[in-house]
Residue frames as qw, qx, qy, qz and C-alpha x, y, z in Angstrom:
[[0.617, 0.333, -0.283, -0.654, -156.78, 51.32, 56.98],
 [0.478, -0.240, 0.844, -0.025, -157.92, 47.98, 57.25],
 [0.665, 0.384, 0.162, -0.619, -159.39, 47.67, 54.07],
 [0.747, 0.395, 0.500, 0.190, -157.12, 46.59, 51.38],
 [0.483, 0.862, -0.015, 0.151, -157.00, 49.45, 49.02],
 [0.086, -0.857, 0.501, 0.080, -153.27, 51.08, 50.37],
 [0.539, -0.377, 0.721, 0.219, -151.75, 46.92, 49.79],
 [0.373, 0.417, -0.617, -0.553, -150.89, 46.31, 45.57],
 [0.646, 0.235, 0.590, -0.424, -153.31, 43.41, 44.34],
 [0.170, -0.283, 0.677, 0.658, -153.13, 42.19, 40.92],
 [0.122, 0.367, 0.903, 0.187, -155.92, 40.52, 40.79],
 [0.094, 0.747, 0.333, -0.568, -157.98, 44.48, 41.59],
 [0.493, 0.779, 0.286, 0.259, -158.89, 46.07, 37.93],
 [0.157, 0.985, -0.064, 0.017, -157.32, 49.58, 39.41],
 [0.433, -0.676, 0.496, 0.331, -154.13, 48.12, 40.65],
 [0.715, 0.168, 0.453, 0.506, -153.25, 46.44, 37.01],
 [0.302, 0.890, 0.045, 0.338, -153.93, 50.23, 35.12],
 [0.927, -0.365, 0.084, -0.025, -151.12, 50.54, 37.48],
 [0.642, -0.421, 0.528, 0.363, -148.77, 48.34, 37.18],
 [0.561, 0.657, 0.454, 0.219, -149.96, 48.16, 33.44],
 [0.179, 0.946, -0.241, 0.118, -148.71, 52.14, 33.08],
 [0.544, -0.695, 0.464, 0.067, -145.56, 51.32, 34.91],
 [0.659, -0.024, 0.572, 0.487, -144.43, 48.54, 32.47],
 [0.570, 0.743, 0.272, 0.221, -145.43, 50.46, 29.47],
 [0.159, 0.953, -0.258, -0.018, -142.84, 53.37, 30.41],
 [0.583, -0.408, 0.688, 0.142, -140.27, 50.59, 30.57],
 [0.650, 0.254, 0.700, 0.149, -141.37, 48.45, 27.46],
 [0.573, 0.594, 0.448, 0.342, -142.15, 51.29, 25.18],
 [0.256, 0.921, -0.021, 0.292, -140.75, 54.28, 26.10],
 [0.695, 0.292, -0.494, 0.433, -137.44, 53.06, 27.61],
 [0.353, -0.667, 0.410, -0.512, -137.45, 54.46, 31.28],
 [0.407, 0.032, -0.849, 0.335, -135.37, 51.91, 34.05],
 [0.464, -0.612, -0.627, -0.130, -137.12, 50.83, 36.74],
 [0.498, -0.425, -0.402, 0.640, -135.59, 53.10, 39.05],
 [0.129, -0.083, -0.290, -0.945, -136.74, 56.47, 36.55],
 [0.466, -0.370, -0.583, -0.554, -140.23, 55.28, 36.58],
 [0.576, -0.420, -0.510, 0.482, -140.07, 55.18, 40.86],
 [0.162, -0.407, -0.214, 0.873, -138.91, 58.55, 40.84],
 [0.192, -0.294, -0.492, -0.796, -141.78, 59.58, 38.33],
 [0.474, -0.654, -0.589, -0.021, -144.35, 57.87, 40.85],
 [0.502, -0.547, -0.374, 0.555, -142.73, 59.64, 43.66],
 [0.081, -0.197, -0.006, 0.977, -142.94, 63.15, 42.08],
 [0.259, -0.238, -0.546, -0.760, -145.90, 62.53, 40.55],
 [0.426, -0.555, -0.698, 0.152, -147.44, 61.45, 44.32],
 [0.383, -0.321, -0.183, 0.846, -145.75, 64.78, 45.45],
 [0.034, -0.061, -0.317, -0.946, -147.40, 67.12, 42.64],
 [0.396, -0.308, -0.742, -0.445, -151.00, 65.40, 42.93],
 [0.125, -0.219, -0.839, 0.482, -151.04, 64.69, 46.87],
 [0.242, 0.168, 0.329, -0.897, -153.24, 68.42, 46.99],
 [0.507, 0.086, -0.317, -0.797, -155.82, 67.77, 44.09],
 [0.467, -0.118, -0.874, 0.059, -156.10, 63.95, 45.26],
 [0.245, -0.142, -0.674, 0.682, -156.74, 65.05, 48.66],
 [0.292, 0.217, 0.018, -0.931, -159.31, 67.79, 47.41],
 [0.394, 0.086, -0.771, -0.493, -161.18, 65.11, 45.62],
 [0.372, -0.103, -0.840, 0.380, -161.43, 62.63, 48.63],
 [0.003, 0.167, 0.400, -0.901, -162.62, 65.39, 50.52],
 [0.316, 0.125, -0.331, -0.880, -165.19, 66.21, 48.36],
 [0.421, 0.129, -0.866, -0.239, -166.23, 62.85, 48.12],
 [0.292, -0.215, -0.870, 0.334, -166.83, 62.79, 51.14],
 [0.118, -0.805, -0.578, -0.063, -168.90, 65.34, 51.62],
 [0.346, -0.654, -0.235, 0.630, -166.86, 68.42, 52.62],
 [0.076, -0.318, 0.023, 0.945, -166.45, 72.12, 51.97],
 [0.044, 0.597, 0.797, 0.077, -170.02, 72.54, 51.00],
 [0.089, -0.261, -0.147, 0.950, -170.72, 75.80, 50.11]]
């Protein structure tokens, strides 16, 4: 992927919602930075299928 999108950008609108969520469960609802990692990483794990199903769509498949 030479595009961009998969490397973290601040300066990109989606990558601050983000980092933007990420401090907020730190700042306001007390999670360490190493809780809020293993949220991302179960929450990449629970999502991967409907993310993927999206994409897909997107692109044009399973057309029925």
């Amino acid at each position: 992927m030479g595009n961009g999108k998969n490397k973290f950008d601040i300066t990109r609108f989606e990558h601050q919602l983000i980092a933007s969520m990420m401090t907020v469960l730190v700042d306001d609802f007390g999670y360490t930075p190493r809780e809020v990692f293993e949220l991302m990483d179960d929450a990449k794990r629970q999502l991967w299928g409907a993310l993927a199903e999206l994409a897909n769509e997107r692109k044009g498949g399973n057309k029925q």
